[in-house]
N, C-alpha and C positions, 0 to 999 in steps of 0.2 A: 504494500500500500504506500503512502503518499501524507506527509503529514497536509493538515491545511493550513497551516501557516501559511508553510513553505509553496504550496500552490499559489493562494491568495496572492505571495507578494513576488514569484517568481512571473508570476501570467499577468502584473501589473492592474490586478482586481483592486491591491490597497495599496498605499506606495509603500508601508513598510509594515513587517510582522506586527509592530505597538498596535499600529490603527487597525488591524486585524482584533488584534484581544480583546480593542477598545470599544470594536462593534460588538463582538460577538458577544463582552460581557452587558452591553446596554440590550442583547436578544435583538440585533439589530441584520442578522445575518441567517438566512434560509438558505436551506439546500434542499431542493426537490420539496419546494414550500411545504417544510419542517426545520422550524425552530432551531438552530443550534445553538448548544449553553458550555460546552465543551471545549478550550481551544488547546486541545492533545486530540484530537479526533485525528484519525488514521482515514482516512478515504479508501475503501474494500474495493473492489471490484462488483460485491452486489447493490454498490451506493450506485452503480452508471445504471439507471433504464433505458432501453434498447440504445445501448453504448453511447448515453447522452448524463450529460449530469445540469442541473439549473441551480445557478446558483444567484443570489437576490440579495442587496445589499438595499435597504430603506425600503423607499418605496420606488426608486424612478430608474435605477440600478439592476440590471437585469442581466446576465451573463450565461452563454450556452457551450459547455465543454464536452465536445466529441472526442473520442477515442478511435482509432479507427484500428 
């Protein structure tokens, strides 16, 4: 797996890990609009539906990561 930090600020979703935690801890950050409260989350491979993962930051923030 894949921490989501390291996603978050490697794919340029947050500009850095901090503002990652900072969301995640204000419940600010969905993935496959579900809550994340966790920022040690491990991203599986059963987190991709059909090899797509959504990931949502507020409300206006909207991010689609394929795998192929």
């Amino acid at each position: 797996g894949i921490n989501l930090l390291d996603l978050l600020s490697s794919s340029n979703i947050t500009s850095s890990k901090s503002e990652a935690r900072r969301t995640i801890a204000n419940k600010g950050l969905k993935i496959n609009n579900v809550v994340i409260s966790d920022d040690k989350k491990i991203l599986q491979p059963k987190d991709f539906r059909d090899k797509s993962l959504k990931i949502s930051i507020g409300k206006k923030k909207h991010f689609l990561i394929k795998v192929t």
